[in-house]
N, C-alpha and C positions, 0 to 999 in steps of 0.2 A: 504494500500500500504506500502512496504517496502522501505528505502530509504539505499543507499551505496556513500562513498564519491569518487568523480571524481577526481583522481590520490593524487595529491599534495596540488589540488588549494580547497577553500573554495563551493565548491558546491558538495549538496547532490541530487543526481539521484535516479528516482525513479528506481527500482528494476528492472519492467517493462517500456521498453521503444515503443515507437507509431512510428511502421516504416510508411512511407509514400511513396513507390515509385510506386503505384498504378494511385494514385490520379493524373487525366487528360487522362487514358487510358481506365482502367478496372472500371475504379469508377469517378464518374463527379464531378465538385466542391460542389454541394450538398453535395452528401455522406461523400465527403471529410470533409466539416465543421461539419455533424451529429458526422465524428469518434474523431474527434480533441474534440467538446464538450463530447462524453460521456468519454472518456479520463482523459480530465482535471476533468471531474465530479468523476471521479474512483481513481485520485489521482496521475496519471501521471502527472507528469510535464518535463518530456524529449523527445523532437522529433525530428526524425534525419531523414536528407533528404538530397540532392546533385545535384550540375547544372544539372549534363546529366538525370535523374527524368524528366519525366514519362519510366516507364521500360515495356518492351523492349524501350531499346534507339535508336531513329531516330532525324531527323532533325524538324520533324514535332512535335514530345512531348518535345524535350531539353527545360527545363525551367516550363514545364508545373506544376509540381507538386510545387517548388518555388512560383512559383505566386498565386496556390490556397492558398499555410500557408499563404502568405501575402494579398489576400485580407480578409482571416480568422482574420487575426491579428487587418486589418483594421474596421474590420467590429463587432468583439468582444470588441477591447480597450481594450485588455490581453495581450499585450506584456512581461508584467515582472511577468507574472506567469508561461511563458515555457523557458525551460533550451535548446536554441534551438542548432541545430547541421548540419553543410554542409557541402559540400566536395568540392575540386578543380577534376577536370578528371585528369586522366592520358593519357600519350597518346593512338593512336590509333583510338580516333572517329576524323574523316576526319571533321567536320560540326561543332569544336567548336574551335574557334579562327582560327587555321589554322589547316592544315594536320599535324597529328605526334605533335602537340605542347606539348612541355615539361613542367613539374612542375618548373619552375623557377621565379625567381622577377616579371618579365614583366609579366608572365600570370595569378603569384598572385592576383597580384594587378586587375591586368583586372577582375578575375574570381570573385573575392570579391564585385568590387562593382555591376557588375551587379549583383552577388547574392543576394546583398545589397537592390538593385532596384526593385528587383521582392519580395523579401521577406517584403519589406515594411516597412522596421528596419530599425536602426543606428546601430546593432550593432549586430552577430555573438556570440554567449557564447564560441560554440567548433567548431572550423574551421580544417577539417580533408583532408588529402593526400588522394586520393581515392585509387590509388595502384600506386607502387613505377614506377620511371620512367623506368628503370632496367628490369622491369619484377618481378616476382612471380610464386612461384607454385600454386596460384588460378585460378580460374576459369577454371578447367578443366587440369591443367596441370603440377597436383602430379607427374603424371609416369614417364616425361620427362623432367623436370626442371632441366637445365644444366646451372644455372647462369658463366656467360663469359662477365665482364666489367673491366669499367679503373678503379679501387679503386679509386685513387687520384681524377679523375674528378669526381668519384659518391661523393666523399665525399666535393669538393668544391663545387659542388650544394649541399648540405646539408646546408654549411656553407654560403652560398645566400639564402636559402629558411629561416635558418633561421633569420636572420638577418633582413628579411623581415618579418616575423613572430612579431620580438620585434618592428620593426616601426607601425604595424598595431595595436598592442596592446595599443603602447604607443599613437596611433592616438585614440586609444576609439573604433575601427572599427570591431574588434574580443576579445576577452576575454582568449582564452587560445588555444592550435590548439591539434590535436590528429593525429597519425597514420592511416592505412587502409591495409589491403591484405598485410601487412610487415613479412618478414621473423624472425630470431633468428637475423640475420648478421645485418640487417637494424635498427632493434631495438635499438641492445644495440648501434650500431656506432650513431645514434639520443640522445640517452639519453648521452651516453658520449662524444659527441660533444657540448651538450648543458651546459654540467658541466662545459668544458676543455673553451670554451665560455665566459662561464655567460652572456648567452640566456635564450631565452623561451624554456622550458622543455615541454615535448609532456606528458599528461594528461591521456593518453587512445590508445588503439590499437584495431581498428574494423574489424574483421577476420569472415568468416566462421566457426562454430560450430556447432552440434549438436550431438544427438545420432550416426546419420551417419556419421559426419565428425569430427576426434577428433583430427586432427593434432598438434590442438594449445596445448596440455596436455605435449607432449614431451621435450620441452625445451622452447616454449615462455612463460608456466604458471609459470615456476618459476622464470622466469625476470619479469613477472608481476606481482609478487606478492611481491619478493622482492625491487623491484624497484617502485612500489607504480602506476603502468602505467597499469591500469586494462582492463580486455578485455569486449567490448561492440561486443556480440556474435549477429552476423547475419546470418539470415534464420534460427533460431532454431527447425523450422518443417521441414528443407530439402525443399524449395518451395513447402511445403502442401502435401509433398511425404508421410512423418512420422502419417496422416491421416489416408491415406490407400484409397484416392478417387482415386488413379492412378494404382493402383494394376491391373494386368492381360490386360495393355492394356488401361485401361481406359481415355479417354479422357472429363470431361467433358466440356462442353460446358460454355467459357467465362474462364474458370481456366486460370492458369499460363501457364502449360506446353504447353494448348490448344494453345494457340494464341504466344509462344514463337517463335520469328525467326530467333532467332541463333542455334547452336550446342548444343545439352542438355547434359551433359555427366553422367549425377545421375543414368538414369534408366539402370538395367541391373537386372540380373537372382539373383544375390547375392545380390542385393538392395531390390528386391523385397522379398526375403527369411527373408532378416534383418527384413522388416519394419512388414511381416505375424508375426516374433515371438515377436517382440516388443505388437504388436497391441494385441498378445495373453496374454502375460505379464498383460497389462495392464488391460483387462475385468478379468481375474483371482484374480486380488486383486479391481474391482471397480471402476476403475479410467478411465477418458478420455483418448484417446492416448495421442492425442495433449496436454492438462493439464498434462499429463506423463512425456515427452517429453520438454516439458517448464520450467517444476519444476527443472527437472535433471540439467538441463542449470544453472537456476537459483542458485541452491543448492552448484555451485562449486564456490571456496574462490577466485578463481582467477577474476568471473566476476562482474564486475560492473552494467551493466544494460543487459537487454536481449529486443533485435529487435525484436518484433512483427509485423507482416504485416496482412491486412485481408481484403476482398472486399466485405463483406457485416457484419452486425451488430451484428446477432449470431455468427459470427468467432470470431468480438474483443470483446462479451462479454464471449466465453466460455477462448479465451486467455488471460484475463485479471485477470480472477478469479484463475486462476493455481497459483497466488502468495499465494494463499492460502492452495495450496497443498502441504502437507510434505509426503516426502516418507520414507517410512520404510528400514530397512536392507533389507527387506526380498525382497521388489521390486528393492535395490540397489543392491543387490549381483545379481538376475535374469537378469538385465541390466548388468553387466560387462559379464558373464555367455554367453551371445548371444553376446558381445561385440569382446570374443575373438574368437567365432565362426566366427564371420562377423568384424576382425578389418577395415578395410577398404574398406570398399562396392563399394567405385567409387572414 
């Protein structure tokens, strides 16, 4: 395993990080401890996971995946060999605390300790925004992101959130806090709020990446990199898209897309075209997609760790091993090559 340092602070992340928002829906608490053990046995030691977990998010899974790491935790007496990682919601899910509840002090704190409770800790390492209270262009809504707010009130809840931030650190309760789904604009007013301050400084910003989604390259990678606030890249397969199990329609049975109940917006004619010539790329020079696909994530200066997700054991042991994959020019220039046929696929 490779390890890279998490922003500012003294912790080194392993390269590959152990998504978990499966665990309680698609994969039982079983499976869940089988992938956490081969994990930790591969040399992972960061795992990121968030109250609204199990995904898709209902009222009936919120919590669910929480409580499997924690009785994992209880049940191994490994607490201090995983670099662990949660999120607060943002708004929007009706069914946690209240309707519309904002990121702010009061929900902090709420959100913390029940995460606190279910995970079986004392203590949080990276405590992350899940997406801004504001809005973002994720999840589905590149094409039409018209951000329209009060600057001054966004930025006085910055200056509550963080403040709340240095109590809870100074409590022992979280260790450092990181970003989610944040813009260029949210970024940098974080980091230089947190100077203008002297607060706790945000660690990390967890976005959307992959071969199909390269948004963050434009302008967040060079505040991450100059700014020391690296990106923990999630869904680096496209939800299992960048495989090639969903090509031509396919649905399999118990997958992601299968059983998803919301709005999908990845798949389309041009996504599917991306992901035939990727998948061609990659049997041409020998390589896995997925291990394709992982490495490229991996291989950029600006990420910190790379989110793996996988619902059964051959997925986290073929995603595991891709750290081991170096790519050549020759499959790096073929990937930009179909990149600028297909910049933006969805």
């Amino acid at each position: 395993m490779k390890y890279r340092k998490l922003g500012r602070s003294d912790l080194d992340v392993s390269l590959i990080g152990l998504g978990t928002m499966t665990w309680g829906l698609q994969n039982t608490q079983e499976e869940g401890f089988e992938q956490m053990d081969y994990a930790l046995e591969s040399g992972i030691n960061f795992f990121d996971t968030a109250e609204m977990y199990a995904i898709p998010p209902s009222p009936k899974t919120y919590g669910t995946t929480e409580t499997i790491i924690g009785n994992w935790f209880a049940a191994r007496k490994n607490r201090e060999k995983v670099i662990l990682a949660t999120k607060i919601t943002g708004p929007g899910l009706s069914w946690i605390r209240e309707k519309d509840a904002i990121i702010d002090r009061k929900n902090v704190l709420e959100a913390v300790e029940a995460s606190l409770t279910r995970l079986q800790t004392d203590y949080i390492d990276l405590y992350q925004l899940h997406w801004p209270n504001r809005g973002s262009y994720h999840f589905g809504k590149t094409w039409n992101y018209a951000p329209t707010f009060d600057t001054q009130k966004e930025q006085d809840n910055f200056l509550e959130v963080l403040e709340t931030m240095q109590s809870l650190i100074a409590e022992g309760k979280i260790r450092h806090f990181g970003l989610s789904n944040e813009t260029a604009w949210g970024m940098c007013k974080w980091l230089e709020m947190s100077s203008q301050h002297h607060l706790p400084r945000a660690v990390s910003i967890q976005n959307e990446y992959s071969l199909l989604c390269r948004h963050f390259e434009s302008d967040l990678s060079e505040i991450a990199i100059n700014e020391d606030c690296g990106l923990l890249a999630w869904s680096p397969l496209c939800r299992g898209m960048l495989s090639g199990k969903y090509l031509n329609g396919a649905r399999p049975e118990g997958a992601r897309l299968t059983i998803e109940t919301r709005v999908e917006h990845r798949p389309s004619p041009q996504t599917e075209s991306a992901i035939e010539r990727y998948i061609v790329l990659a049997k041409t020079h020998s390589l896995d997609p997925c291990q394709m696909a992982i490495a490229f994530v991996a291989s950029r200066p600006f990420v910190s760790s790379v989110l793996i997700g996988a619902t059964n054991m051959s997925q986290l042991k073929t995603d595991i091993a891709s750290v081991s994959v170096d790519l050549g020019d020759e499959v790096l220039n073929g990937i930009e090559e179909i990149r600028r046929t297909y910049p933006a696929p969805f």
